[in-house]
MIZAGU-329099 format. One record per residue (C-alpha): x negated, y negated, z; residue in one letter. Coordinates in Angstrom, 2 decimals, always signed. Layout:
<rs>
       xx       yy       zz  rest
        X        Y        Z     A
...
</rs>
This chain:
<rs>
       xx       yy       zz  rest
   -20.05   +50.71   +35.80     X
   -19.84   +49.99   +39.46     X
   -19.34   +53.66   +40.02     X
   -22.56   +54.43   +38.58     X
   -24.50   +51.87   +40.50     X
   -23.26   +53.30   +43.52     X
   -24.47   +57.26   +42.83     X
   -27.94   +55.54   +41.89     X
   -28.20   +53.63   +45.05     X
   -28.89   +56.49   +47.40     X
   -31.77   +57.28   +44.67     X
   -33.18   +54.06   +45.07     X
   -33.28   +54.50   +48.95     X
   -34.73   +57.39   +48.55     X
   -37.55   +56.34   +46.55     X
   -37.53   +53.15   +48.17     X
   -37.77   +54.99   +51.53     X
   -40.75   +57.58   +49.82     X
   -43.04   +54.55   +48.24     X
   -42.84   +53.03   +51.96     X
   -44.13   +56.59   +53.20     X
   -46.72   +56.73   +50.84     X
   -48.19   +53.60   +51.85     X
   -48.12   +54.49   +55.46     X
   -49.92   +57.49   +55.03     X
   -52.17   +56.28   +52.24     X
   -53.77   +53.27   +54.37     X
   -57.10   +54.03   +54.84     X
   -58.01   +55.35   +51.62     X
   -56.40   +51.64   +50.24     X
   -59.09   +49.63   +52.66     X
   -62.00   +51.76   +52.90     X
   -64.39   +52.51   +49.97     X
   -67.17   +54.13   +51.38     X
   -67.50   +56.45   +48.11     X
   -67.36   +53.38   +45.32     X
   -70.10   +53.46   +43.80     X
   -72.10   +55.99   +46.14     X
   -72.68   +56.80   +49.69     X
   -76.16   +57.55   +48.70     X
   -78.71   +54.58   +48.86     X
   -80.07   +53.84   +45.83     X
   -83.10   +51.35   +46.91     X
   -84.56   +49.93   +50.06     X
   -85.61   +46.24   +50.76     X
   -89.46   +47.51   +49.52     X
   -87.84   +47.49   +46.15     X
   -87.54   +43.85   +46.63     X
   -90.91   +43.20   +48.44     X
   -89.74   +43.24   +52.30     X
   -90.96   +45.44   +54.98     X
   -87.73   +46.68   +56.80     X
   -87.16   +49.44   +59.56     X
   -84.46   +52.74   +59.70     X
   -82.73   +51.83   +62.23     X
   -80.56   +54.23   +64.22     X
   -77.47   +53.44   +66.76     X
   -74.98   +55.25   +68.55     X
   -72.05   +54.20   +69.61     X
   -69.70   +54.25   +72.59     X
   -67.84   +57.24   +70.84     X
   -70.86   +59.31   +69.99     X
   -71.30   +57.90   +66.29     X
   -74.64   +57.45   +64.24     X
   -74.85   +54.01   +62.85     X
   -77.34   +53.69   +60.31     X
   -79.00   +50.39   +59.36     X
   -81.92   +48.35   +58.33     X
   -83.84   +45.86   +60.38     X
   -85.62   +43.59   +58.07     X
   -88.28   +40.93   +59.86     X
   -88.96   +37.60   +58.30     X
   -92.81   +38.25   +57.89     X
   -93.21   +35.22   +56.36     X
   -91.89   +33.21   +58.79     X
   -94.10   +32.72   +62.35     X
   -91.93   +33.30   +65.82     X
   -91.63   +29.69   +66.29     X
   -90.80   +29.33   +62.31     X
   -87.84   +31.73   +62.84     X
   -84.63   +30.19   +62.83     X
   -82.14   +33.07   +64.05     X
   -81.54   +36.71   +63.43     X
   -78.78   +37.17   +60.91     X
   -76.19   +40.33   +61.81     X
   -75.00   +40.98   +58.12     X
   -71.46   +43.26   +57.94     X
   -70.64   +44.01   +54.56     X
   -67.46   +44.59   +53.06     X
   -65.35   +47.58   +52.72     X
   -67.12   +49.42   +49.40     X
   -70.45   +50.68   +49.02     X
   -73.69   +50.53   +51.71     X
   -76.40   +48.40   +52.51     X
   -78.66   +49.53   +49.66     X
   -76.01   +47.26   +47.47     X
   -76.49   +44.26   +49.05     X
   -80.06   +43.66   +48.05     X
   -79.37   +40.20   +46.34     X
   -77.96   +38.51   +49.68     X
   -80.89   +40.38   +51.87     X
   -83.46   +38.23   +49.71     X
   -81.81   +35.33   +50.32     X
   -81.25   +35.31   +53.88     X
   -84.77   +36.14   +53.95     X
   -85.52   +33.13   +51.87     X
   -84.04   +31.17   +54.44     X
   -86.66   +31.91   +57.50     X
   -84.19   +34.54   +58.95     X
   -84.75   +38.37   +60.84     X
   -81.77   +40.39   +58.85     X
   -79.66   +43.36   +60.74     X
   -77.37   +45.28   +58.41     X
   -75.50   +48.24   +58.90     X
   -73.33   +50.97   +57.43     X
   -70.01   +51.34   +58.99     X
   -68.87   +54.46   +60.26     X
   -68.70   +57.12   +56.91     X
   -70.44   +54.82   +54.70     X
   -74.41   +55.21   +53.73     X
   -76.19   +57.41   +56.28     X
   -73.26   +56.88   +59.18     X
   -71.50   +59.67   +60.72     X
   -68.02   +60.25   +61.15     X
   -64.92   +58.71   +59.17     X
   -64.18   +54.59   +58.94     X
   -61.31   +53.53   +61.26     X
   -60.32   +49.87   +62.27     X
   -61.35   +50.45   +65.99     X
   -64.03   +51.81   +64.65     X
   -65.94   +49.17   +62.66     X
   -65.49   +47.35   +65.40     X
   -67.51   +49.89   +68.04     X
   -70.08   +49.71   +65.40     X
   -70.41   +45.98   +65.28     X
   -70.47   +45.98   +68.81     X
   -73.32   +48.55   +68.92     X
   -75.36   +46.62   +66.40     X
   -74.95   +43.36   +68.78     X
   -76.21   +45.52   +71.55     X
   -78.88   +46.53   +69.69     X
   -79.77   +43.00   +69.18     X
   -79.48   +41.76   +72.40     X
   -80.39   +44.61   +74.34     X
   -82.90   +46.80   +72.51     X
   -84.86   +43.32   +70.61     X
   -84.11   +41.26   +73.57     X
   -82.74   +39.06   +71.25     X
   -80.96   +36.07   +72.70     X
   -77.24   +35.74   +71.93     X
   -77.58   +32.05   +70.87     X
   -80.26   +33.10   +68.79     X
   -77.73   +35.46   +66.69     X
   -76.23   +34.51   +63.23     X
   -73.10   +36.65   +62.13     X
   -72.30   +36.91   +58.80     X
   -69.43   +38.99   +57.49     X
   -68.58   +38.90   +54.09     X
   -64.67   +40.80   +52.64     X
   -63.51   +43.24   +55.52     X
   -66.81   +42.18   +57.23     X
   -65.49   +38.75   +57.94     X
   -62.77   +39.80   +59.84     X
   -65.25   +42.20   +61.65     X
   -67.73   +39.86   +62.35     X
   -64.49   +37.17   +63.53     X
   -63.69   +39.85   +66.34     X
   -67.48   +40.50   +67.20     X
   -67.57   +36.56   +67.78     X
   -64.54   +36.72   +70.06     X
   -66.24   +39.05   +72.41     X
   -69.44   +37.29   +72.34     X
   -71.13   +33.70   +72.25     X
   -73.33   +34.24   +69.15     X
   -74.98   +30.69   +67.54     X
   -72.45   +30.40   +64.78     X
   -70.48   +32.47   +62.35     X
   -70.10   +32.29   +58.78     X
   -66.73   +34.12   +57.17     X
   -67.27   +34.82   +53.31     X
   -64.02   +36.13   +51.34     X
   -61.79   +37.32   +53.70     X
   -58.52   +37.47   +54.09     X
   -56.43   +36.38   +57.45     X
   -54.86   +39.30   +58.49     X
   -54.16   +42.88   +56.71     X
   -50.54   +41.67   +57.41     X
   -50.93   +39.05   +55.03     X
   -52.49   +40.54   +51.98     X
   -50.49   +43.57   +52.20     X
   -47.29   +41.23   +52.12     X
   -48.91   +39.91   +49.46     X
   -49.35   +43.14   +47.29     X
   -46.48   +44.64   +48.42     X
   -43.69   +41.67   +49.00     X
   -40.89   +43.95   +48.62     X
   -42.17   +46.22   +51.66     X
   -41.79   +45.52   +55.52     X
   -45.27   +45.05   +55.61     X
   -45.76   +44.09   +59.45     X
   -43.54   +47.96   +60.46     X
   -45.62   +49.87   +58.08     X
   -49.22   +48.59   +59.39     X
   -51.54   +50.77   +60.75     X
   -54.23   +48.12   +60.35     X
   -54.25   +44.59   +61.79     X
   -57.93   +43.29   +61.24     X
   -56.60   +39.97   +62.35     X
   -58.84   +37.27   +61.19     X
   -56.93   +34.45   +62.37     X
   -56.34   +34.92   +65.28     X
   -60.05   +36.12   +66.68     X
   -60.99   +32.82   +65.18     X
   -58.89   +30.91   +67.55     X
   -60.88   +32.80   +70.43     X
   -64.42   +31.65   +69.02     X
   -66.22   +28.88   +70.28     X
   -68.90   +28.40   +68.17     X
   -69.57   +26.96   +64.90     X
   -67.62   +28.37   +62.24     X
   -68.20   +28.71   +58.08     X
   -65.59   +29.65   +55.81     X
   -66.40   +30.49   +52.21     X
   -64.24   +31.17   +50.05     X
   -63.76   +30.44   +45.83     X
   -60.43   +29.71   +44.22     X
   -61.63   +32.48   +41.41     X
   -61.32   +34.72   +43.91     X
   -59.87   +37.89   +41.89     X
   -59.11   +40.05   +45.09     X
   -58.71   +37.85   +48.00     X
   -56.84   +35.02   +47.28     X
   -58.55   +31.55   +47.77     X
   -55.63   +30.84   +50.52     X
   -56.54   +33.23   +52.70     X
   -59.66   +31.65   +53.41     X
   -58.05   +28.33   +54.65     X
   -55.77   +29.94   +56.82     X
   -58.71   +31.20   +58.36     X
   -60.36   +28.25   +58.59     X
   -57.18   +26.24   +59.89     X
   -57.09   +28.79   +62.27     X
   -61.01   +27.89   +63.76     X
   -61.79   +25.46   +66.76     X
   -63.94   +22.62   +65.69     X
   -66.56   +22.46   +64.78     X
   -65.52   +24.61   +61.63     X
   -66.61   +23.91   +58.54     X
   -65.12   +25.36   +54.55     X
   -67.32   +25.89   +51.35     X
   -65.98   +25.95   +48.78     X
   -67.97   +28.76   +46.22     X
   -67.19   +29.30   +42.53     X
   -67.01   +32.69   +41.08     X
   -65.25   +36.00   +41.60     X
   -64.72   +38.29   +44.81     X
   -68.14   +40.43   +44.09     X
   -70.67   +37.70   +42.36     X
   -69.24   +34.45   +43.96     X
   -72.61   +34.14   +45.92     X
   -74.78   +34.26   +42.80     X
   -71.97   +32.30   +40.48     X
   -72.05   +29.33   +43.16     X
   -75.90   +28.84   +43.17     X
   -77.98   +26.44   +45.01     X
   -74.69   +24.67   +46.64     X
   -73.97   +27.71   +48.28     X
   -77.52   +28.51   +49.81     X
   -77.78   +24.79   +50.79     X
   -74.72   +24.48   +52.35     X
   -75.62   +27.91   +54.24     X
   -78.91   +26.97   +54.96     X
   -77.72   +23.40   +56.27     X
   -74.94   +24.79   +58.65     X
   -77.52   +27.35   +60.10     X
   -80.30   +24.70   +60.64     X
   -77.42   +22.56   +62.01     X
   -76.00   +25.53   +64.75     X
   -79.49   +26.82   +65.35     X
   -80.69   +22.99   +66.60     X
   -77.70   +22.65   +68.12     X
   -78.39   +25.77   +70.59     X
   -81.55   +25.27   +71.01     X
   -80.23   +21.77   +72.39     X
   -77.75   +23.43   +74.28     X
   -80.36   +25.46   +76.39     X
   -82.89   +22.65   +76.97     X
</rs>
């Protein structure tokens, strides 16, 4: 028996040793989903009654950044409680994220959202260093091109765009951030999914949540639901008991994709409280 077990050991190296490969080299196809469902837009804010505008941004490396600049017509300037920057997460474009567009505009606020790198109407292929040139090219288009005062700025990142929106608010001094279903670190859920792997030598990714948190200094949201079904609910308070006060959790019902719409009116309370709270708080600040 024992002499058997030892001619299939070097076997299970072996595959042990190939699985590890293949999940090296198969990283970015596991995190980004720019295909699923389409890279084509289906619909445009009209479809919902909003005027929006194409917008267009390059970045540092040379990449087209396409997006959608959505005013609050309904609110007047002094009405106007922020401008939101809204980074999705890591499947489809912006034409799928209709539903949260409406109610951010519901709530008084100018809307940026943009396609990453390879997704929508972007050029070039999604890496981590490079969602993060694009976030930094929308917040110059903010601030720069809009003249759009940082502490007038909302960033809202919701899956992979929570921990892209964490390291945009590391870099900057936006009015608050709000963190919806993401996960700590890519360290952490790939332990996670794969506990029998050496997760932390096989990363190519880091997208380290936690720890751009600690650098942030303004007011911080997590949201997170325990019926999360692809982030774990856990995740989320690591995150958050990784934040500075003042820091604030929600906690949302529902699954990874509909949590938003399964958690109702306490979720667009709560968001519209914290904003009104962060918003008054600047404008404080600045007085």
């Amino acid at each position: 028996m024992m002499e058997w077990l030892w001619k299939l050991l070097p076997l299970g190296i072996a595959g042990y040793v190939a699985f590890s490969a293949l999940v090296y080299f198969m990283q970015p196809g596991m995190i980004f989903y720019p295909n699923i469902p389409g890279r084509g837009l289906v619909t445009t804010p009209k479809s919902i009654g909003l005027d929006y505008e194409d917008v267009e941004l390059i970045t540092d490396d040379g990449t087209r950044i396409h997006g959608w600049f959505i005013p609050n017509s309904k609110a007047s300037d002094t009405q106007k409680q922020a401008t939101l920057l809204f980074l999705h997460g890591n499947a489809g474009n912006i034409s799928h994220r209709l539903d949260s567009i409406k109610l951010f505009n519901n709530l008084g606020l100018d809307i940026l959202i943009i396609d990453y790198r390879g997704y929508g109407q972007s050029t070039g292929k999604p890496t981590e260093a490079g969602t993060y040139q694009d976030a930094e090219a929308a917040w110059h288009y903010l601030t720069a091109t809009r003249g759009i005062k940082e502490n007038k700025i909302i960033l809202f990142g919701r899956s992979l765009g929570g921990s892209i929106s964490a390291w945009l608010a590391s870099q900057h001094t936006p009015a608050a951030l709000i963190v919806e279903s993401s996960f700590s670190s890519a360290h952490s859920m790939g332990q996670r999914i794969y506990p029998f792997l050496p997760v932390r030598l096989l990363s190519r990714f880091q997208y380290n949540t936690k720890e751009y948190v600690k650098a942030i200094h303004c007011p911080v949201l997590v949201a997170h639901s325990r019926d999360d079904d692809i982030i774990p609910y856990e995740e989320g308070r690591d995150i958050f008991n990784s934040a500075h006060e003042p820091r604030y959790f929600l906690k949302m019902r529902g699954g990874h994709n509909d949590g938003f719409i399964i958690s109702g009116s306490s979720y667009v309370d709560a968001l519209e409280s914290f904003i009104n709270t962060s918003v008054n708080q600047q404008n404080m600040n600045t007085q």
